[in-house]
N, C-alpha and C positions, 0 to 999 in steps of 0.2 A: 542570466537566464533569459533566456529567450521565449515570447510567446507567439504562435500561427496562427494565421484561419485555417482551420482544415477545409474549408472550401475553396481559397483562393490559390492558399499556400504562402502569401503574403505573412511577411512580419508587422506584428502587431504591437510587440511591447519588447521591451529591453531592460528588463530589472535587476541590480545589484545587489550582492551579501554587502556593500560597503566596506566597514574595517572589521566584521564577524567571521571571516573566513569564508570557506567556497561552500556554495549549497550543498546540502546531500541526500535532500529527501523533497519532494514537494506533491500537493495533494491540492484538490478544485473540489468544492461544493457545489454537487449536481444540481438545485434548485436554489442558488445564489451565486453573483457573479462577482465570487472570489476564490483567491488562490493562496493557500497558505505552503509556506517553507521552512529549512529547518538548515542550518548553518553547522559545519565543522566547531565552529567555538560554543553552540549552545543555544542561539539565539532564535526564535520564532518570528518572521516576520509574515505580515497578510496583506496585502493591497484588493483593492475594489478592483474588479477588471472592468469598470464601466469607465471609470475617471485615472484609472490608473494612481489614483494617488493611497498612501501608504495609510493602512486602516489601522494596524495595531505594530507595534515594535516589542515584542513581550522576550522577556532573559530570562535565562535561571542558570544559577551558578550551586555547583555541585560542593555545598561547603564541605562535609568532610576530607575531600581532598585539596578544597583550596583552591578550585580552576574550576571553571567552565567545560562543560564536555560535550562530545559530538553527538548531535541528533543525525540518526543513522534512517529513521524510521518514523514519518505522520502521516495523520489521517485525521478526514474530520466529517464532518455528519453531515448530510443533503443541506441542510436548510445553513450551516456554517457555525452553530450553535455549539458545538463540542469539536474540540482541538484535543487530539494525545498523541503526545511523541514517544518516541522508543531510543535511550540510548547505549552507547559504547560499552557503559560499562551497569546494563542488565537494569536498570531503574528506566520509569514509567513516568511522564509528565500529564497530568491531565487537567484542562482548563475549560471549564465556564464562561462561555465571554458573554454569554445573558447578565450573568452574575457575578463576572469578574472573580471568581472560583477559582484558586492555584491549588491541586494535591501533587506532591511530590512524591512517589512511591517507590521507594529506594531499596534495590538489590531485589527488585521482583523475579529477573531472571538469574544465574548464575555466571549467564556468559553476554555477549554483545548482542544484544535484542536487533535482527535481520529485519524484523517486518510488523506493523500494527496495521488493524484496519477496525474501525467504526463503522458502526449498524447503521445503515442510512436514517434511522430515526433518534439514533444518538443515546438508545437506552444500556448499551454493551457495546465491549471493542474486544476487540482478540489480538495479544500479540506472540511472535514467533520469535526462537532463539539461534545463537549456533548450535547449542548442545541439542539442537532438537525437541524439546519442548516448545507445549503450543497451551498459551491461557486463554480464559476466558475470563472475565470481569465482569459482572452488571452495576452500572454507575449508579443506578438508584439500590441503596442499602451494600454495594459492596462485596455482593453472594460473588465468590470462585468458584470454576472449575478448573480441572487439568486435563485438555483432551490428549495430551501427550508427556510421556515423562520427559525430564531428561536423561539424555542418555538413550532411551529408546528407537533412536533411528537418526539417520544424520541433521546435516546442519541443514534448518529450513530458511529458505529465501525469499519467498513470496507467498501473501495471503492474502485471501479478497473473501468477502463477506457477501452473500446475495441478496438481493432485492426480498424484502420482509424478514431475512434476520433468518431462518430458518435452518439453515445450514450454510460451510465457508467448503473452500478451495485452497489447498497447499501445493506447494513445489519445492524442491528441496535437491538437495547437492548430487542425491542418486539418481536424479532426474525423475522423478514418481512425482503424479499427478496423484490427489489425493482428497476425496468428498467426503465430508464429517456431518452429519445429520445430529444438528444442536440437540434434540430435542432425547435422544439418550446416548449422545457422544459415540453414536457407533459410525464406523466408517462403511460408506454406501460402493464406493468402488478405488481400486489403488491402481494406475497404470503408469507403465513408465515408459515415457516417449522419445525423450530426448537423448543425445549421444552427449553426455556431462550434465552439466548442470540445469536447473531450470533457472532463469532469473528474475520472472516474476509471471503474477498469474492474475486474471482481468474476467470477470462475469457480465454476461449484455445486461444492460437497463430490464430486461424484461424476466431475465434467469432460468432463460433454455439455451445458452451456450457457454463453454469457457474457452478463453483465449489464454493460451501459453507460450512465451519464447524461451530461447537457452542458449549457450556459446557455439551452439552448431549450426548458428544461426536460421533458427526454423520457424516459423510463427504454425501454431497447430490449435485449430476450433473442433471443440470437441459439445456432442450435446450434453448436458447438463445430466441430463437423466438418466442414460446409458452408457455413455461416457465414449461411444462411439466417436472416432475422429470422421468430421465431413468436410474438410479443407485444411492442406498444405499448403505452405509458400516458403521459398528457402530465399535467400541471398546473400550476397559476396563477404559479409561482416558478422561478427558476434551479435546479439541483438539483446539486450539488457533492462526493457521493459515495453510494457504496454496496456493501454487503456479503450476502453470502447466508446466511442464517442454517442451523444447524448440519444440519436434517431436508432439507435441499433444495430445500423445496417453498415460500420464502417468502423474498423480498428484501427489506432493508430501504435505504431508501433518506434521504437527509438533503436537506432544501431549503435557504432561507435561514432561516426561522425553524420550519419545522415539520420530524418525523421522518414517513413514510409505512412503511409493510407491505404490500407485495402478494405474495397467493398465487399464486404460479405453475402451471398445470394446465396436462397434456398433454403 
């Protein structure tokens, strides 16, 4: 795995799954400067990105089957404080590294859990399925909801959580953009942008824009509120994820073999 300056565009870091398998999820805590991953075999690894050296090495092995299984899906909370992963087969990892806290929550989803993301203050996380279902969890006492069945609508891909927790962001296979207003799980606007799929979905620091890509490789800022789109940008590849970098004003975006930056204005 590779890490940038997004200012220079220089490589900064070069970090290994070792003998865990190949990464397939990885997540940065906005107000600490670390970067958590998650491994084809199962494995969570974190490094300091100040020292680069390796902050936690944490496993979990899936006993009832007997193996190790792929984390498909992490996220972790602004300050670095809450880690949960999402994997292959539908169970939920959630870890305390205040408190060294492992819950293992087995067969949450039905199908390969797509997408997890934590509340930047680490009190709730939401994750997404293929079957289409979407939870909610609050980490203190445990309360669920279900803002989506399954079954109720295709396989979702991408979720992001806004700045104070108040409502998330989906994407999903029928390419539908989709704003969920936590607060009685109704959905504030449904649009569908993309020609296929969406492949992930990315809210500014501040939670008046959302960023979306998808195989038609389109990168599309839409306002948060309205849901109006106010910038396009297309290019030559698929494009398979993206994130808004810490000032606001600048997405980064990932293709198949290239990273992009664009400035966002206006």
């Amino acid at each position: 795995m590779y890490v940038w300056d997004s200012r220079t565009g220089k490589r900064r870091a070069l970090l290994s799954p070792g003998l865990t398998g190949s990464f397939q999820a990885v997540a940065v805590a906005s107000s600490k400067p670390l970067v958590v991953a998650g491994t084809f075999y199962g494995r969570i690894r974190m490094w300091d990105m100040e020292t680069w050296a390796e902050d936690q090495d944490l496993e979990y092995a899936h006993r009832a089957l007997d193996t190790t299984r792929a984390i498909n899906a992490i996220s972790v909370s602004s300050d670095g404080g809450i880690v949960v992963a999402g994997l292959d087969d539908g169970s939920v990892l959630e870890w305390n590294m205040a408190q060294m806290y492992r819950n293992i929550r087995s067969s949450v989803h039905k199908s390969r859990i797509n997408a997890v993301a934590v509340a930047p203050d680490g009190s709730f996380y939401a994750t997404a399925a293929e079957d289409g279902a979407i939870l909610r969890r609050d980490l203190d006492g445990g309360q669920e909801a279900v803002i989506s069945k399954a079954g109720s609508g295709p396989a979702v891909n991408a979720l992001a959580i806004a700045p104070g927790g108040a409502w998330l962001a989906t994407g999903d296979n029928s390419a539908r953009l989709r704003r969920v207003d936590l607060a009685n799980q109704a959905g504030r606007y449904t649009i569908r942008e993309h020609v296929g799929k969406i492949r992930d979905v990315s809210i500014s620091p501040n939670g008046e824009q959302i960023g979306t890509v998808g195989g038609d490789g389109v990168l599309n800022i839409r306002d948060a509120g309205t849901g109006q789109r106010s910038m396009m940008m297309r290019v030559d590849s698929q494009l398979w994820c993206c994130t808004w970098l810490a000032d606001g004003k600048s997405i980064a975006v990932g293709g198949g073999y290239e990273i992009y930056v664009f400035d966002i204005r206006g």
